[in-house]
N, C-alpha and C positions, 0 to 999 in steps of 0.2 A: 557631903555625900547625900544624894537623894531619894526618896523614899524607893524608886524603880531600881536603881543599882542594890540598896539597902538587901532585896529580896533574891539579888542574885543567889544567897549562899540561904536562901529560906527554903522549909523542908515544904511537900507536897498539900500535908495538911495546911500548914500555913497562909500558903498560898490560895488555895481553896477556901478557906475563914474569907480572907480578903476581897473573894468572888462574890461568897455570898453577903456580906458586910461591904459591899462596896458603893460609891457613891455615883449618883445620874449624870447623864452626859448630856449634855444643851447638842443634838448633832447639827449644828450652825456652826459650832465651834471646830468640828471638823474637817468642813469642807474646804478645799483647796488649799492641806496641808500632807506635807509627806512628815512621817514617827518613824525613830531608829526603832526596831524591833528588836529585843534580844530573847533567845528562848532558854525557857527554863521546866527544869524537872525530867528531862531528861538525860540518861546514860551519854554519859562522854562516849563511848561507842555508837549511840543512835546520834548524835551529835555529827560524829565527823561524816557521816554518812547524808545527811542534811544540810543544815544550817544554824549556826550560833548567832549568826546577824542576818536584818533581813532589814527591807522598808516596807513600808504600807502608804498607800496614798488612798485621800479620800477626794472625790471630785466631785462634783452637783453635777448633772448631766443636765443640759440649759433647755433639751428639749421635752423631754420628760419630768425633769423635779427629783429625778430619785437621788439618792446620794451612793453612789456607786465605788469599786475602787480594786487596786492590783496589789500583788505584793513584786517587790522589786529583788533580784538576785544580788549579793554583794560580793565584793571580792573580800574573804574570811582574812582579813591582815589581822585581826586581834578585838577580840573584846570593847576595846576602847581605841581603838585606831578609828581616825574621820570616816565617815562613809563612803566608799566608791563601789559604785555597782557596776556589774562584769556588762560586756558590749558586746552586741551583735547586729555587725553592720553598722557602727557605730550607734545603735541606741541602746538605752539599757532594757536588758533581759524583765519582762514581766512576766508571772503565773496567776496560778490562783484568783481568777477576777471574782469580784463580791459584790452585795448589797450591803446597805447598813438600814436596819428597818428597827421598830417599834418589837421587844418582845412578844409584846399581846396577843395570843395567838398564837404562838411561838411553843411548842413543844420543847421542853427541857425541864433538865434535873433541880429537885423543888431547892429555889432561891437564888437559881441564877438568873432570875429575872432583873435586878435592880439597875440595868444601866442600861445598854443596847446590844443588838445584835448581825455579826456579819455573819450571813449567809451567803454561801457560795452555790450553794442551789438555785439564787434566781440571778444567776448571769452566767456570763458564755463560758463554760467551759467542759471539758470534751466530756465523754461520757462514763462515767464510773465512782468509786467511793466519796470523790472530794464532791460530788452534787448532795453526800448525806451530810456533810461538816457546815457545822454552827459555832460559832467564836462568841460565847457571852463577853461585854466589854467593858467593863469599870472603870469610873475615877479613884484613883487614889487619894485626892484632897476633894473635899468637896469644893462644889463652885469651880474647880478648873480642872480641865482638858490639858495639861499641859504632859500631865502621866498617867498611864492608863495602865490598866493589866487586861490578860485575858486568860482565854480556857477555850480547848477543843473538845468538842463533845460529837457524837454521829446518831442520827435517828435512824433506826433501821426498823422498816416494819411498823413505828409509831413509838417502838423503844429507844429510850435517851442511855447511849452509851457515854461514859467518861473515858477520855484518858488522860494521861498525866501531863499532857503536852500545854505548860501556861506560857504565857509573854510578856512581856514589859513593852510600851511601846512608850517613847519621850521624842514631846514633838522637834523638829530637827528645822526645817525649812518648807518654803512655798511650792506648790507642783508646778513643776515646769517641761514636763513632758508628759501627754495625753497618748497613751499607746490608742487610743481609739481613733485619734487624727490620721494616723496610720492606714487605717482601714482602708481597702477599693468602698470607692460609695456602690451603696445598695441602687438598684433599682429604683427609681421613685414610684412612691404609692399613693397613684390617683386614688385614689378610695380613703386615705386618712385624712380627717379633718386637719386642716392648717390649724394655726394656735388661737387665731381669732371664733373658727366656727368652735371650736371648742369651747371657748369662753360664751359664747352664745349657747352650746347645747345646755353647760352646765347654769347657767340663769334660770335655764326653760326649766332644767332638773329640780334645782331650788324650791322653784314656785309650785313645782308639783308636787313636790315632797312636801314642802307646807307645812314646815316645824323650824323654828330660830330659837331652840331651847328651851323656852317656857316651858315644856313639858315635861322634862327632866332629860330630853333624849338629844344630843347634840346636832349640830344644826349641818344643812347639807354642804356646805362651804368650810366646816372644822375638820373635815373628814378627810382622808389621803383616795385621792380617785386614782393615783395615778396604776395601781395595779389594775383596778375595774378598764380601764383604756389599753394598756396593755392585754390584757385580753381579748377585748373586743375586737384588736387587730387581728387576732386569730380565727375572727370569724367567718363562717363563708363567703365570699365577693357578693351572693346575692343578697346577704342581712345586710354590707358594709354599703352597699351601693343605693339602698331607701333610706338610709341613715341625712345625707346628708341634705337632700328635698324638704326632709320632714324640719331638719333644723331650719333651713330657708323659709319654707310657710311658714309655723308658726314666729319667726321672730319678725317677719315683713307682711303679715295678713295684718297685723293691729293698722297700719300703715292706711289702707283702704278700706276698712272696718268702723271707723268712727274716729280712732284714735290718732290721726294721723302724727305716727311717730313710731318706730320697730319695739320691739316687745323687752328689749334693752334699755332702754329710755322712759320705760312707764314706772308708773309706782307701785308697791305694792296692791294697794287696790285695785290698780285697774289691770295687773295682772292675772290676778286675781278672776275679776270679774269676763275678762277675754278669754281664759284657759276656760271656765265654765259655759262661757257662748259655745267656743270653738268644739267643744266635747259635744256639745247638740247639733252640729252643724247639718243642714241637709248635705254637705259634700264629704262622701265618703271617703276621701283621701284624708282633707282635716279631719275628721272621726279619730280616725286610724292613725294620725300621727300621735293623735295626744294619747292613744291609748300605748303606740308605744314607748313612747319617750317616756311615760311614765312607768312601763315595766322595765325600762331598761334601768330609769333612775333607782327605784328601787334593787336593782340589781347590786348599781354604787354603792347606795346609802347600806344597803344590809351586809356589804362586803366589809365593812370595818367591826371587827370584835365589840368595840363599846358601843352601839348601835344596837348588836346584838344583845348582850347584856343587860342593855337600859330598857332595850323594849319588854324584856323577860320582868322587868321591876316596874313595868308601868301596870299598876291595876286597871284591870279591864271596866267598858264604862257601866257606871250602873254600881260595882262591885264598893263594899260600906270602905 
């Protein structure tokens, strides 16, 4: 018997100890795997009305980074009957699409922090209570992902609601249907950086941010951008459309500048030493880019909770 079935017949306290006493989750170990879900602590009356089995899948979305994921419909054959999820049009039924992100910064009830968190508030789905629901995630052994528990809780107003709703999830098999593959393709958006200019804005960002941790405060490349870029898609066409000039000069001005070789290929110093020409530049466009590119980076860099926190603990200069 395994520790997740073990809890089927565990009382609500129980299972809650387990929440808060539970052990971290490596989310690598996640990705591109589907978990039998079975629910627990609920009324065999809320039950039949629901679901007693369900799947979950966890996927890496290859264009973004994040680790995203559905839960899957089963057909209720029994507790312990193999998994077969119900079809329509022959694929299987998904809902509830999720995130799986870093607590930190994460509103909820004190000590459900220790493992991760799906949020179904940052991904697609329609509009109403399940955008308040947060699933603390736990290992039940430590060091492995193979069983996990969980907990539904709702932020409403900035308030951490509990309810009794926990899960078991044991991991079952590999994902093998992407309900996003599915999708009509969007519109292509001339205005997002391809994956390359990105990796070039984020260098430009690095060197302007100009900390690799010596200072206690983590360094621009430790950090999760992929929400800061996410956003930025939302911004006007006329911010998104000098976004991408600005990463083109400065990564090919070093090029004609002295340096002959793009702003990718230099060293630290001499990065260095170019961002501080280019911020004097008589050409008010270079001016301007490095003054935005560095508002924006700080925009990244101060979007991560620990960033925030560390700079709160760095004593100001001067101070004993």
């Amino acid at each position: 018997m395994t520790i997740a079935r073990d809890l089927r017949t565990a009382s609500t306290r129980e299972l809650r100890e387990r929440i808060v006493h539970g052990y971290p989750i490596d989310p690598s170990e996640l990705e591109g795997w589907i978990y039998r879900g079975t629910s627990l602590g609920l009324p065999s009356a809320v039950q039949r009305l629901t679901w007693k089995t369900f799947q979950k899948a966890f996927y890496r979305d290859p264009r973004t980074g994040r680790l995203l994921g559905w839960n899957v419909r089963l057909e209720q054959d029994g507790v312990d009957a193999p998994s077969r999820p119900k079809l329509r049009r022959g694929r299987p039924v998904t809902e509830w699409n999720y995130e799986v992100i870093s607590p930190a910064g994460v509103p909820m009830p004190p000590g459900f922090d220790r493992g991760l968190v799906i949020d179904y508030g940052r991904a697609a789905n329609p509009l109403g209570p399940i955008r308040m629901v947060k699933d603390p995630l736990v290992a039940l052994e430590p060091g492995s992902a193979d069983q996990l528990l969980g907990v539904s809780y709702a932020v409403v107003r900035g308030h951490c609601i509990e309810t009794p709703t926990y899960f078991t999830l044991e991991r079952e098999q590999r994902v093998d249907y992407v309900p996003y593959d599915d999708a009509v393709p969007a519109r292509a958006d001339l205005l997002r950086l391809t994956a390359l200019e990105l990796s070039w804005a984020e260098q430009l960002f690095a060197a302007l941010i100009a900390t690799g941790g010596d200072d206690g405060l983590p360094a621009f490349t430790a950090i999760d951008r992929t929400v800061f870029w996410r956003c930025l898609e939302a911004a006007p066409p006329m911010v998104r459309a000098g976004l991408r000039p600005m990463v083109h000069t400065l990564t090919f001005l070093p090029v004609v500048a002295g340096y002959r070789r793009p702003f990718f290929r230099l060293s630290s110093d001499d990065r260095e030493r170019f961002l501080d020409t280019a911020a004097r530049s008589s050409s008010y466009f270079v001016r301007q880019s490095v003054v935005t590119l560095k508002t924006l980076a700080c925009f990244a860099y101060f979007d991560d909770p620990r960033v925030r926190a560390g700079f709160d603990a760095v004593p100001p200069p001067g101070a004993p």
